[in-house]
mmCIF file of the N, C-alpha and C atoms, coordinates in Angstrom:
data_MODEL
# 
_entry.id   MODEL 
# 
loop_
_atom_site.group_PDB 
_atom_site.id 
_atom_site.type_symbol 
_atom_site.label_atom_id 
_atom_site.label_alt_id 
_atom_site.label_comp_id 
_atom_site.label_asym_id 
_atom_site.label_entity_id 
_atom_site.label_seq_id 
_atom_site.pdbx_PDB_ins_code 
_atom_site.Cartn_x 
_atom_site.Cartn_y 
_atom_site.Cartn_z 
_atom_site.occupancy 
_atom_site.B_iso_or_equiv 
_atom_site.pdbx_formal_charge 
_atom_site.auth_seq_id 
_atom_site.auth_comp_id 
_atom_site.auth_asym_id 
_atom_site.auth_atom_id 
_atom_site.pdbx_PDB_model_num 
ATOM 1   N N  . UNK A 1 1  ? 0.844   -1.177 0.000   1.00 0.00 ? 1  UNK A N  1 
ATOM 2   C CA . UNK A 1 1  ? 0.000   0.000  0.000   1.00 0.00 ? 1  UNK A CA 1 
ATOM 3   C C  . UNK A 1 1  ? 0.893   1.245  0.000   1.00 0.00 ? 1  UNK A C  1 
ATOM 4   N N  . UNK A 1 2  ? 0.415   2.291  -0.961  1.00 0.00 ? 2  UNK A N  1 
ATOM 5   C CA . UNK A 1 2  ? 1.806   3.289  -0.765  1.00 0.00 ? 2  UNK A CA 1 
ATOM 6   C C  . UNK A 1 2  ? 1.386   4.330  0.285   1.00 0.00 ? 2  UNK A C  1 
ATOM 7   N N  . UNK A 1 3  ? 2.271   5.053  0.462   1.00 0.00 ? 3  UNK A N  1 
ATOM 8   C CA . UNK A 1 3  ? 2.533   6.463  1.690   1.00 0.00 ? 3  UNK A CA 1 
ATOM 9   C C  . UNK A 1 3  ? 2.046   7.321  0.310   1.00 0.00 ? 3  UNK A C  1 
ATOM 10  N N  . UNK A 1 4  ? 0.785   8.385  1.288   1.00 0.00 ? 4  UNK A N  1 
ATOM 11  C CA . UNK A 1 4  ? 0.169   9.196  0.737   1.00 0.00 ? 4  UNK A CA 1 
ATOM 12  C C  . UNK A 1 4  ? 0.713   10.406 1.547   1.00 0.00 ? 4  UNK A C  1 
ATOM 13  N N  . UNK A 1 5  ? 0.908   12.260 1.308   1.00 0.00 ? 5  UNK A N  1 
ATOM 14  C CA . UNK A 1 5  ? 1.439   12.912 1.949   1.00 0.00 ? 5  UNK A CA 1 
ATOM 15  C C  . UNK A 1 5  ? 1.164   14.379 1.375   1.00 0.00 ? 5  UNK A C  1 
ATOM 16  N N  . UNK A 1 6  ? 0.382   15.034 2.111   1.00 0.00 ? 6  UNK A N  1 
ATOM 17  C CA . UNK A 1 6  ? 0.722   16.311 1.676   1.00 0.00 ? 6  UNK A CA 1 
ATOM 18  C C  . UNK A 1 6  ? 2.613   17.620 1.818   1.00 0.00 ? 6  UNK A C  1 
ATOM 19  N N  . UNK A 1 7  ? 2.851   17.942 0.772   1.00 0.00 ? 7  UNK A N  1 
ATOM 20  C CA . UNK A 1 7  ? 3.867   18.677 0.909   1.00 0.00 ? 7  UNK A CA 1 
ATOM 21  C C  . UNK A 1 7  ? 3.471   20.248 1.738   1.00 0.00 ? 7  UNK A C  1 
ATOM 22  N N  . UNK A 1 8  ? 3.665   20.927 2.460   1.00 0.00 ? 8  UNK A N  1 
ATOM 23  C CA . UNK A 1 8  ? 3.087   22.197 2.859   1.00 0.00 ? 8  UNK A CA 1 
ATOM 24  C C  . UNK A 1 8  ? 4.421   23.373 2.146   1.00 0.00 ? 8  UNK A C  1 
ATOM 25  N N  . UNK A 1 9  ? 4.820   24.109 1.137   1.00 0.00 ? 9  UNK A N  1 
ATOM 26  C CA . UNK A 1 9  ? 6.032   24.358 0.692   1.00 0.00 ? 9  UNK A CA 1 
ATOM 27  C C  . UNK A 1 9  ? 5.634   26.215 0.457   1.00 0.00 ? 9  UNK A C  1 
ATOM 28  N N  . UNK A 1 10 ? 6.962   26.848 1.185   1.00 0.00 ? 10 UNK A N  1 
ATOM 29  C CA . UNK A 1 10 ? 6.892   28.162 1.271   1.00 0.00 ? 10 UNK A CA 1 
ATOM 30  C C  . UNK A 1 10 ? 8.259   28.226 0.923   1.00 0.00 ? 10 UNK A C  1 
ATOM 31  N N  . UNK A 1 11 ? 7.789   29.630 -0.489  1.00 0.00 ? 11 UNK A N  1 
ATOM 32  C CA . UNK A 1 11 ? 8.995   29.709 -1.256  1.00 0.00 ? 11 UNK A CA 1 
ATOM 33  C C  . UNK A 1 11 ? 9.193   31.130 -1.324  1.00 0.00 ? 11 UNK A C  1 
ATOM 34  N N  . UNK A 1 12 ? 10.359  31.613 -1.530  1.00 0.00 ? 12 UNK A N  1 
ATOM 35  C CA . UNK A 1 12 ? 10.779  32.700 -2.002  1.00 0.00 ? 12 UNK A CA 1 
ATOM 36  C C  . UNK A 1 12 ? 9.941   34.124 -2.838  1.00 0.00 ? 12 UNK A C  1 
ATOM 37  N N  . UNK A 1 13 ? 9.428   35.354 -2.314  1.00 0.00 ? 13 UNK A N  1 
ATOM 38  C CA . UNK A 1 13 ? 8.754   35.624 -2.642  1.00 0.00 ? 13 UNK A CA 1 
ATOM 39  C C  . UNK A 1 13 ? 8.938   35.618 -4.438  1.00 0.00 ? 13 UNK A C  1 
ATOM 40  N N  . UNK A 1 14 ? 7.839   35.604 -5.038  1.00 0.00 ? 14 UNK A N  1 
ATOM 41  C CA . UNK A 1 14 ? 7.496   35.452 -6.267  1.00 0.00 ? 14 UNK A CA 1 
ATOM 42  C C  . UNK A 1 14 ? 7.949   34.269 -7.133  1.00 0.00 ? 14 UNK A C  1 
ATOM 43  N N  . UNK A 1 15 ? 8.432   33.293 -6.223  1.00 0.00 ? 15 UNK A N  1 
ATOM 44  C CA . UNK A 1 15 ? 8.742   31.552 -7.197  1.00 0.00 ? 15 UNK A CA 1 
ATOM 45  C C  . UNK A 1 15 ? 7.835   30.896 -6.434  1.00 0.00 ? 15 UNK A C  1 
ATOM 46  N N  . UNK A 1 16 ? 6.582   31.233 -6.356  1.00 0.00 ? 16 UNK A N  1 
ATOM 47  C CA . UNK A 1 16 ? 5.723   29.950 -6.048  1.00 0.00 ? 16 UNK A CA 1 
ATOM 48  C C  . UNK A 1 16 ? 5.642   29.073 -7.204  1.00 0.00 ? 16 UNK A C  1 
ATOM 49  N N  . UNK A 1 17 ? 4.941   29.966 -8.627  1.00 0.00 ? 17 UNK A N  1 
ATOM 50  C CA . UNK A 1 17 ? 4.654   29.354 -10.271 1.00 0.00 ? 17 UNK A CA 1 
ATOM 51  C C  . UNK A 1 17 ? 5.937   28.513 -10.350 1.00 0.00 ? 17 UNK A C  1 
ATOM 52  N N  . UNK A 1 18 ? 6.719   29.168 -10.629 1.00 0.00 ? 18 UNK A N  1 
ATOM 53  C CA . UNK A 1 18 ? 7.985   28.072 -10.985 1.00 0.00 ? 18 UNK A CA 1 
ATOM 54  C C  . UNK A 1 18 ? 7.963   26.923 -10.145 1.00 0.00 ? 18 UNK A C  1 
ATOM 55  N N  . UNK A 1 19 ? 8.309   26.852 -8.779  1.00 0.00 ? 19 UNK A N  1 
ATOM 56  C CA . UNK A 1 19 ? 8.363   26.050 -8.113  1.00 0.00 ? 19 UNK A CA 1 
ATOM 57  C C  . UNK A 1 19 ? 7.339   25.205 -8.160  1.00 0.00 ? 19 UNK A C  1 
ATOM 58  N N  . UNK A 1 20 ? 6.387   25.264 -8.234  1.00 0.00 ? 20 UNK A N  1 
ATOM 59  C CA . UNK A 1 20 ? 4.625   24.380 -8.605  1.00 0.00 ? 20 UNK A CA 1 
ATOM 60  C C  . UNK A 1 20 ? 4.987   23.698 -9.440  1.00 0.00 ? 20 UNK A C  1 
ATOM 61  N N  . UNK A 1 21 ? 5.396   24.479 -11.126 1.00 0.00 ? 21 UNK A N  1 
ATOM 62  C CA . UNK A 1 21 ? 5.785   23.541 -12.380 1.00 0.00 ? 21 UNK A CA 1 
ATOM 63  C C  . UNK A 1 21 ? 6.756   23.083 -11.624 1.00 0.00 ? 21 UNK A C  1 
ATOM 64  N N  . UNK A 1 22 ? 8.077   23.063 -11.213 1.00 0.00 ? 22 UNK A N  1 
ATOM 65  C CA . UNK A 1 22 ? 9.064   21.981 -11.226 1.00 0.00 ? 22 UNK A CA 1 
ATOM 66  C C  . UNK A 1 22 ? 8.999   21.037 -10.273 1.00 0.00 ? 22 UNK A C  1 
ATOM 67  N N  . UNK A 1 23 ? 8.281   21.353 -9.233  1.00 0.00 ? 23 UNK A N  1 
ATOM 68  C CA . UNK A 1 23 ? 8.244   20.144 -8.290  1.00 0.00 ? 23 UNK A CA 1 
ATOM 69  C C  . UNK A 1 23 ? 6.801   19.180 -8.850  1.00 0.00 ? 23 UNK A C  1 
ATOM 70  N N  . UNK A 1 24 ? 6.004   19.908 -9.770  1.00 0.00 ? 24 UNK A N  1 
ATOM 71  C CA . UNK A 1 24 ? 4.891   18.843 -10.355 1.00 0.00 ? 24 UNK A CA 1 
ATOM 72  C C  . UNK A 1 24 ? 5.633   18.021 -11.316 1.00 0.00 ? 24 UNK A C  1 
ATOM 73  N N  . UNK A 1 25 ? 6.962   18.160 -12.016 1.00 0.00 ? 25 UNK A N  1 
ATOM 74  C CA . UNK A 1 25 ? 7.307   17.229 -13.043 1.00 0.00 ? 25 UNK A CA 1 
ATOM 75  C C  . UNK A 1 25 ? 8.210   16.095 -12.017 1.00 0.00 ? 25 UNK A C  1 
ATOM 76  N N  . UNK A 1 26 ? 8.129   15.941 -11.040 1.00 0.00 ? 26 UNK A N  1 
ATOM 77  C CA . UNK A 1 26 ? 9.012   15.453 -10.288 1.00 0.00 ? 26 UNK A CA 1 
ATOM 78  C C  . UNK A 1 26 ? 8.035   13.754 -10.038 1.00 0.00 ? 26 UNK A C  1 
ATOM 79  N N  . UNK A 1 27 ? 8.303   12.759 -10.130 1.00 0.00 ? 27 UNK A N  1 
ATOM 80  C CA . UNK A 1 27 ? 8.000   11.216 -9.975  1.00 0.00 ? 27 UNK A CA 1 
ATOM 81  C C  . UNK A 1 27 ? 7.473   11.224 -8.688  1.00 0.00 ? 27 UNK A C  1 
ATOM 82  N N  . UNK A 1 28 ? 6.652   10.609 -8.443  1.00 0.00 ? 28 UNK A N  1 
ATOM 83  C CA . UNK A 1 28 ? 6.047   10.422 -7.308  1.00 0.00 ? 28 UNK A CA 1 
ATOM 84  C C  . UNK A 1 28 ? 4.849   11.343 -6.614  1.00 0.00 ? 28 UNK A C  1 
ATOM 85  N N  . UNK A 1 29 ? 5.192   12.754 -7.098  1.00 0.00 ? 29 UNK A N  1 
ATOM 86  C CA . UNK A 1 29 ? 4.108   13.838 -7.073  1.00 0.00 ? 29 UNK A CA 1 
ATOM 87  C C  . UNK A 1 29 ? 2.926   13.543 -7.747  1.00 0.00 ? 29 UNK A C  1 
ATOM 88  N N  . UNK A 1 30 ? 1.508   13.726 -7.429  1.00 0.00 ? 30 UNK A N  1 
ATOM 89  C CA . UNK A 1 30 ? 0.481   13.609 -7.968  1.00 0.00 ? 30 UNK A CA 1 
ATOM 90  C C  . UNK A 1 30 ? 0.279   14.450 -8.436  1.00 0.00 ? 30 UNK A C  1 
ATOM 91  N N  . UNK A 1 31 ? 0.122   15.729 -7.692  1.00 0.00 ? 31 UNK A N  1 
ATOM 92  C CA . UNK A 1 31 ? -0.671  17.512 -7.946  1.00 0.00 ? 31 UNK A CA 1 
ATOM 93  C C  . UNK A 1 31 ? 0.263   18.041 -6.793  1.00 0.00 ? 31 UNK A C  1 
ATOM 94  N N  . UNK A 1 32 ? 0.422   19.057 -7.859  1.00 0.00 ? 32 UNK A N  1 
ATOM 95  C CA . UNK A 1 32 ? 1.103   20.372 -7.292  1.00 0.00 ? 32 UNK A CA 1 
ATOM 96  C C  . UNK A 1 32 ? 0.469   21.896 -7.350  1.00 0.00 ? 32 UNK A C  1 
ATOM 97  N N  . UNK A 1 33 ? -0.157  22.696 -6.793  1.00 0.00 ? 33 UNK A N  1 
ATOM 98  C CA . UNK A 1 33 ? -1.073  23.769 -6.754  1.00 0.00 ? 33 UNK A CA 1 
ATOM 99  C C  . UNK A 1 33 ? -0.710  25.131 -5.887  1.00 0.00 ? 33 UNK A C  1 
ATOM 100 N N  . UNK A 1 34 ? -0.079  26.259 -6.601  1.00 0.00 ? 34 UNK A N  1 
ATOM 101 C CA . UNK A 1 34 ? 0.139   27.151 -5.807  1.00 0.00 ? 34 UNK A CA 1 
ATOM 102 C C  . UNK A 1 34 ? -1.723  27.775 -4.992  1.00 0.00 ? 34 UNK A C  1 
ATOM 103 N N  . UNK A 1 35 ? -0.971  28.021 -3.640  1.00 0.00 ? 35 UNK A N  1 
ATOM 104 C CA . UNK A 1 35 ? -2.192  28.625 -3.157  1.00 0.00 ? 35 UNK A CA 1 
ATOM 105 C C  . UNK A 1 35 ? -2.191  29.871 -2.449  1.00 0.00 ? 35 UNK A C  1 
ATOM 106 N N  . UNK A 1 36 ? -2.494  30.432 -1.582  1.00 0.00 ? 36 UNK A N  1 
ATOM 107 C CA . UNK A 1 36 ? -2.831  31.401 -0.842  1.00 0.00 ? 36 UNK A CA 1 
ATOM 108 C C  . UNK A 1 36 ? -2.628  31.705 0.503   1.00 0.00 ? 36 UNK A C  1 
ATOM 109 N N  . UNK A 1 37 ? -2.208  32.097 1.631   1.00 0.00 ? 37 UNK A N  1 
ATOM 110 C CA . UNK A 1 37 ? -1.720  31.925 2.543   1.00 0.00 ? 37 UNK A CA 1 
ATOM 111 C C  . UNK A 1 37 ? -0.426  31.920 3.101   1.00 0.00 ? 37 UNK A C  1 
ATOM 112 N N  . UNK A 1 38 ? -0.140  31.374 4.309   1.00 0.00 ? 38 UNK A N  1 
ATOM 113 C CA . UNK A 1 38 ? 0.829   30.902 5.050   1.00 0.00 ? 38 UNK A CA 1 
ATOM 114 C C  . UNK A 1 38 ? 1.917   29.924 4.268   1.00 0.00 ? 38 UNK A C  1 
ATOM 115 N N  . UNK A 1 39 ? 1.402   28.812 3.201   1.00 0.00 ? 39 UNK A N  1 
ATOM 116 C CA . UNK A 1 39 ? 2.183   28.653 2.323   1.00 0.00 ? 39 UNK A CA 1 
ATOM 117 C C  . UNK A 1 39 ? 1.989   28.841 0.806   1.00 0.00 ? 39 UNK A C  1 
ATOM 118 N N  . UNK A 1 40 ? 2.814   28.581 0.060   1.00 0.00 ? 40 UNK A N  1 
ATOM 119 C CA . UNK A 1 40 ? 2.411   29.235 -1.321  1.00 0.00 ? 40 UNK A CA 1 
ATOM 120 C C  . UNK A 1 40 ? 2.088   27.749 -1.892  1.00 0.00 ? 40 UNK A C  1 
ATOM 121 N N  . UNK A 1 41 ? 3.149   26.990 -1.877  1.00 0.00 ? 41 UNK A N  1 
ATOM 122 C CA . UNK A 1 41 ? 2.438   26.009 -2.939  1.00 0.00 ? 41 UNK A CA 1 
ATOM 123 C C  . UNK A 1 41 ? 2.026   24.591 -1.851  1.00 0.00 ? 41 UNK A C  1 
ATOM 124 N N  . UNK A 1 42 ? 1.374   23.534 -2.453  1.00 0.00 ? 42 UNK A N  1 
ATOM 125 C CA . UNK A 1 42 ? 0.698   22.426 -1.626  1.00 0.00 ? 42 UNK A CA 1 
ATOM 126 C C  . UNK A 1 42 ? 0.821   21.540 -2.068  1.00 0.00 ? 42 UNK A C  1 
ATOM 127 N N  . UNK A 1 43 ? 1.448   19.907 -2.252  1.00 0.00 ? 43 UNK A N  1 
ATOM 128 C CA . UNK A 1 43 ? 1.882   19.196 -2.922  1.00 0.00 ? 43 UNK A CA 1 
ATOM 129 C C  . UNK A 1 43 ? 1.403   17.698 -2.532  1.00 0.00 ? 43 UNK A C  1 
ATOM 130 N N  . UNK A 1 44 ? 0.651   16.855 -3.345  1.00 0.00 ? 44 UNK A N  1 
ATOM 131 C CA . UNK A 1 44 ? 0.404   15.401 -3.034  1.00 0.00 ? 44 UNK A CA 1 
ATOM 132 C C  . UNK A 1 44 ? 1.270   14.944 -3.556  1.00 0.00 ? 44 UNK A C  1 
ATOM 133 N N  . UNK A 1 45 ? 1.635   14.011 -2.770  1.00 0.00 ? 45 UNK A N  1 
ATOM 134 C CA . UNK A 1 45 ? 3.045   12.720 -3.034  1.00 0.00 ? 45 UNK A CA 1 
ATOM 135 C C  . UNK A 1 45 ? 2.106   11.702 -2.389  1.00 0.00 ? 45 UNK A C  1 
ATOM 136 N N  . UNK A 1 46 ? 3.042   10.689 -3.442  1.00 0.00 ? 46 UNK A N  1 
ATOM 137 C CA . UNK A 1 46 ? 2.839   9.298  -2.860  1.00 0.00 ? 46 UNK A CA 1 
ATOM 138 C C  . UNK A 1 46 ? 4.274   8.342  -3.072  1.00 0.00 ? 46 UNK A C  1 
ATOM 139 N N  . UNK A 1 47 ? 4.410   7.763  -2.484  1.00 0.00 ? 47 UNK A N  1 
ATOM 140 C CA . UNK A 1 47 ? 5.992   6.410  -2.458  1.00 0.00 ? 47 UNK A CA 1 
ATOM 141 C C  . UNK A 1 47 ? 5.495   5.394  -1.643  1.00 0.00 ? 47 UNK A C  1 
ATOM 142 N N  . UNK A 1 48 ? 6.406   3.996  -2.002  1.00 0.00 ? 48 UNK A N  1 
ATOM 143 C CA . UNK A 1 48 ? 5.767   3.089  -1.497  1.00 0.00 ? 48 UNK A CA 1 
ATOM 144 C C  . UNK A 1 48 ? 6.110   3.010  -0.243  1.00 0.00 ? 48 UNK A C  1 
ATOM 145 N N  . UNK A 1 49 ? 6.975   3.217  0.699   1.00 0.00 ? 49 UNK A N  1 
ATOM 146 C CA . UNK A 1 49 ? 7.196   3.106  1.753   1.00 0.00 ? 49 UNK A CA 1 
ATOM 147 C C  . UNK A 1 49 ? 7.054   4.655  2.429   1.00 0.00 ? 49 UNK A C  1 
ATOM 148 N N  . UNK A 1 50 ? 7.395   5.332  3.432   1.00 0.00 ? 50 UNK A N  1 
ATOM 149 C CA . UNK A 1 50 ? 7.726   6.064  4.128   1.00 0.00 ? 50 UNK A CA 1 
ATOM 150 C C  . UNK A 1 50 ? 8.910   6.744  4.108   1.00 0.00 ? 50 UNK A C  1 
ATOM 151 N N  . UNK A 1 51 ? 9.652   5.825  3.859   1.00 0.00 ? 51 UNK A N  1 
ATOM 152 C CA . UNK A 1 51 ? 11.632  6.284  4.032   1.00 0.00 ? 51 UNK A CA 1 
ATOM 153 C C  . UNK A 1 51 ? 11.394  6.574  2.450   1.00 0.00 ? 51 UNK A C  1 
ATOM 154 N N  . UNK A 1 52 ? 11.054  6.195  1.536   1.00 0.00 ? 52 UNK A N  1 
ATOM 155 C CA . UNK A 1 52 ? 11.095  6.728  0.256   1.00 0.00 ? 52 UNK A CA 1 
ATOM 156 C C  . UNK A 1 52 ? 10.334  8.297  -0.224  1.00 0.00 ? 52 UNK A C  1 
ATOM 157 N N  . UNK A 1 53 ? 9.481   8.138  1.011   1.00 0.00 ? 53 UNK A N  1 
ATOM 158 C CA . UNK A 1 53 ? 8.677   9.587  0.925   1.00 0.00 ? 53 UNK A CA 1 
ATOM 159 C C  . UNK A 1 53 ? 9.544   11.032 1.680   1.00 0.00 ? 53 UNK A C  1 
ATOM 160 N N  . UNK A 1 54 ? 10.426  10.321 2.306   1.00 0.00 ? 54 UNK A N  1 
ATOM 161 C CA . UNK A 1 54 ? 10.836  11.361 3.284   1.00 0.00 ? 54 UNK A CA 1 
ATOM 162 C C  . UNK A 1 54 ? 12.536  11.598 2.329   1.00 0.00 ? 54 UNK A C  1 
ATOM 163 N N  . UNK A 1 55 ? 13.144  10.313 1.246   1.00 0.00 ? 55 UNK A N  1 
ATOM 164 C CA . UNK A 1 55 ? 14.139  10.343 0.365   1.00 0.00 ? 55 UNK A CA 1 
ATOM 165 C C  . UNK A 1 55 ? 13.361  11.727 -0.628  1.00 0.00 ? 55 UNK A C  1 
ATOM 166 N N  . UNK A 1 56 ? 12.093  11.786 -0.870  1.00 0.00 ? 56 UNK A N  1 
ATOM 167 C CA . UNK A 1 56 ? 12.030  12.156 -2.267  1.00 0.00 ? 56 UNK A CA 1 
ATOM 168 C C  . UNK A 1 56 ? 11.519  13.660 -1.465  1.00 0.00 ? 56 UNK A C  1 
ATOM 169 N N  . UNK A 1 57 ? 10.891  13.954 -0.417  1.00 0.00 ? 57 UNK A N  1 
ATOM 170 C CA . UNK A 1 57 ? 11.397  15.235 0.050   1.00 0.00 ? 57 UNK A CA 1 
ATOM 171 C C  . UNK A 1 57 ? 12.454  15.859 0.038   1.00 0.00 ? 57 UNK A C  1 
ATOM 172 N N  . UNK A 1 58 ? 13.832  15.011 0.835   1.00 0.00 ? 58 UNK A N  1 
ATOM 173 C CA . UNK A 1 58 ? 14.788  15.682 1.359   1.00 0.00 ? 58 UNK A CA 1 
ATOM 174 C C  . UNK A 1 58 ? 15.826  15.719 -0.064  1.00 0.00 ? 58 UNK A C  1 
ATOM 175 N N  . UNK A 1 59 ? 15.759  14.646 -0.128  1.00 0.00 ? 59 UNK A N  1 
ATOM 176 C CA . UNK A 1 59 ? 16.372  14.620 -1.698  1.00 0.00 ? 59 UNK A CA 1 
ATOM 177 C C  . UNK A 1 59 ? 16.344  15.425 -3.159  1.00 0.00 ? 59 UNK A C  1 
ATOM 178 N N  . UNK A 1 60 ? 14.906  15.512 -3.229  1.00 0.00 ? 60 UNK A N  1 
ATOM 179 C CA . UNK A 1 60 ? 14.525  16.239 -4.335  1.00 0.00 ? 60 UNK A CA 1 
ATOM 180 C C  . UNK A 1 60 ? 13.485  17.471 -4.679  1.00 0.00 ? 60 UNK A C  1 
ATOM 181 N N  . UNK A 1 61 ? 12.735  17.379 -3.530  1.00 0.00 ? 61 UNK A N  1 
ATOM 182 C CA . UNK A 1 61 ? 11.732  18.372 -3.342  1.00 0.00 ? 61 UNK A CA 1 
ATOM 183 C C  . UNK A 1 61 ? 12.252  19.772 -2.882  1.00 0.00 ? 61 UNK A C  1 
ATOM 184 N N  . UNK A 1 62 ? 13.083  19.692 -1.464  1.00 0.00 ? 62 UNK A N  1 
ATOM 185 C CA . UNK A 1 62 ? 13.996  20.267 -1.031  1.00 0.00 ? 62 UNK A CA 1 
ATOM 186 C C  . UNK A 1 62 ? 15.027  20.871 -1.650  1.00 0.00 ? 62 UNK A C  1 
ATOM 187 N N  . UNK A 1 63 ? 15.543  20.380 -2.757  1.00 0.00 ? 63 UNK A N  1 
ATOM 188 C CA . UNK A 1 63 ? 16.817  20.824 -3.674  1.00 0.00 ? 63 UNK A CA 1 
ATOM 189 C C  . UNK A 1 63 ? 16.251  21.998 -4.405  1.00 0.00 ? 63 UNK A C  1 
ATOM 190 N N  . UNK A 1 64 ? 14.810  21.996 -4.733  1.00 0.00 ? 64 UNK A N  1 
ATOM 191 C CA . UNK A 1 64 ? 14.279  22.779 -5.634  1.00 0.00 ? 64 UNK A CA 1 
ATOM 192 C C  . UNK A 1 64 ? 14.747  24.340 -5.224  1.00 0.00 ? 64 UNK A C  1 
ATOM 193 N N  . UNK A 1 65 ? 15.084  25.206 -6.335  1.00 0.00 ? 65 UNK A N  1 
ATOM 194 C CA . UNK A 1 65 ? 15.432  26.646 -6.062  1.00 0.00 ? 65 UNK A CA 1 
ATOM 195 C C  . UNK A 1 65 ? 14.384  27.091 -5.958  1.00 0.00 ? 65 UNK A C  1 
ATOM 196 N N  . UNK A 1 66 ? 14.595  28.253 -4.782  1.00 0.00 ? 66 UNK A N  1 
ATOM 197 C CA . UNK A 1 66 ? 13.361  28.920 -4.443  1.00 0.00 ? 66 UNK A CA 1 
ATOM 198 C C  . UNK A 1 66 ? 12.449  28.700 -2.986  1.00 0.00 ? 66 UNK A C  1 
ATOM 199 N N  . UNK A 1 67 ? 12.671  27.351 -2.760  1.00 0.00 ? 67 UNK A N  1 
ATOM 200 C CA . UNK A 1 67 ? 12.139  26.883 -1.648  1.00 0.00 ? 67 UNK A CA 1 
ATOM 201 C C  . UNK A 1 67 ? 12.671  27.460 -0.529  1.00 0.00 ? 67 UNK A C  1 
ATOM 202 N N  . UNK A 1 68 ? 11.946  27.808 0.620   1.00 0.00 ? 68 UNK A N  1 
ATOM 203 C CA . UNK A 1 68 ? 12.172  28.543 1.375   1.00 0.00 ? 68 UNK A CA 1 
ATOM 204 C C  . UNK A 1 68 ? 12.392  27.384 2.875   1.00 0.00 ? 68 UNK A C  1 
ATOM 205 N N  . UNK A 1 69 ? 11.277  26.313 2.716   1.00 0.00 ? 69 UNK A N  1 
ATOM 206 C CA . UNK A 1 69 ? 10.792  25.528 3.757   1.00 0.00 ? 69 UNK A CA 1 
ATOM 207 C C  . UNK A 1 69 ? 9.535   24.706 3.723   1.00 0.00 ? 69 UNK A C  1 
ATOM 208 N N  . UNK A 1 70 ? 9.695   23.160 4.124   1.00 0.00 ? 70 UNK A N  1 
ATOM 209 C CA . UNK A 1 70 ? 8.804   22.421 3.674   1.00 0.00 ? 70 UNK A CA 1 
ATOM 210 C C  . UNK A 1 70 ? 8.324   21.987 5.447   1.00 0.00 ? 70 UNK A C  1 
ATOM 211 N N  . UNK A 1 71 ? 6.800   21.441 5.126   1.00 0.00 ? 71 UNK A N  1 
ATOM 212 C CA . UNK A 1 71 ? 6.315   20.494 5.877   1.00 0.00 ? 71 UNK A CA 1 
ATOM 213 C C  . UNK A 1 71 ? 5.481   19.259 5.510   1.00 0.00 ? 71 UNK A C  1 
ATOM 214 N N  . UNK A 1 72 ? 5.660   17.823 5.714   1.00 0.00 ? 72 UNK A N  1 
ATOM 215 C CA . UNK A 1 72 ? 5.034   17.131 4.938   1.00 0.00 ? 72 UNK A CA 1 
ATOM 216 C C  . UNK A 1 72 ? 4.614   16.301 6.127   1.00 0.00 ? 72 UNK A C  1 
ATOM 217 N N  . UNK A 1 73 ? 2.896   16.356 5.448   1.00 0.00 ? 73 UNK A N  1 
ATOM 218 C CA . UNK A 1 73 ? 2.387   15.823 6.180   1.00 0.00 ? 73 UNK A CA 1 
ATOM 219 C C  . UNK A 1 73 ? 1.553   13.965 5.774   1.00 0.00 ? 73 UNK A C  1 
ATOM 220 N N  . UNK A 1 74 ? 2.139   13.517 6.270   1.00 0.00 ? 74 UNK A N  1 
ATOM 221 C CA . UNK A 1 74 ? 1.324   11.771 5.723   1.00 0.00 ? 74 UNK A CA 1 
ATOM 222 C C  . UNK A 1 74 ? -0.002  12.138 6.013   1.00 0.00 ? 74 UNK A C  1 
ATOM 223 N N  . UNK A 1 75 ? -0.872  11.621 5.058   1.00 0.00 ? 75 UNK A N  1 
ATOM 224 C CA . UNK A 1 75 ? -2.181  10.718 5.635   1.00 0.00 ? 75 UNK A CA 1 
ATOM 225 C C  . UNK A 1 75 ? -2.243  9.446  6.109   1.00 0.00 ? 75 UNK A C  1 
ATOM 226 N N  . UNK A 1 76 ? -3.184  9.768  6.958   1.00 0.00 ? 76 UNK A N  1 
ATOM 227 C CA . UNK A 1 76 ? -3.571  8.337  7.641   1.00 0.00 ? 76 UNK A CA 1 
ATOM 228 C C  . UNK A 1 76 ? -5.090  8.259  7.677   1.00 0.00 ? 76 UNK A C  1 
ATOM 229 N N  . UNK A 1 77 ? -5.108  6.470  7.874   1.00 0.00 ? 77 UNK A N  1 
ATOM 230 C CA . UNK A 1 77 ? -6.346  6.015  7.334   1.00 0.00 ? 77 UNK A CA 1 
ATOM 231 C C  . UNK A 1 77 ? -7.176  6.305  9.086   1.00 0.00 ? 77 UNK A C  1 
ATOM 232 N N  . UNK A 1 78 ? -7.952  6.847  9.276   1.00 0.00 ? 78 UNK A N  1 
ATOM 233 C CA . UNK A 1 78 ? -8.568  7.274  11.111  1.00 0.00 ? 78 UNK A CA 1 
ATOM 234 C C  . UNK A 1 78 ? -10.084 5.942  10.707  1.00 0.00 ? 78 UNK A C  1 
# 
C-alpha cells in the first residue's frame, strides 16, 4: 500500500509558479497547486514506503530553487 502525503512548501517571494511547475514534473508527485496563505504552494506525493517519501522530500523536493521551507504531512487512514 503506498505512503500518501501532503507537501506544505513556502517559497521565495514570487517563485511559487515556478516552483509548482518543477516540483509537479518530479515522480512520485500527484498535484502540485500554488495557493494562498501561510504557504504558497501544496503538494500530493505518494511512495511506497515512508523512508522513500521522506528520500524524495529531502532529496529532491527540497533541492528545488526557491524553496524557502517544507512540511510534509502523511495521511492516515482514522
Amino acid at each position: 500500500m503506498p505512503v500518501h502525503a501532503y507537501v506544505l512548501i513556502q517559497t521565495e517571494v514570487g517563485k511559487a509558479a515556478t516552483v509548482a511547475r518543477t516540483v509537479a514534473s518530479l515522480d512520485g508527485v500527484v498535484a502540485a497547486e500554488g495557493v494562498t496563505g501561510p504557504y504558497d504552494v501544496i503538494v500530493r506525493a505518494e511512495a511506497g514506503t515512508v523512508d522513500e517519501l521522506g528520500q524524495m522530500v529531502v532529496g529532491r523536493i527540497q533541492l528545488i530553487e526557491g524553496i524557502t521551507r517544507t512540511v510534509t504531512c502523511p495521511v492516515v487512514n482514522l
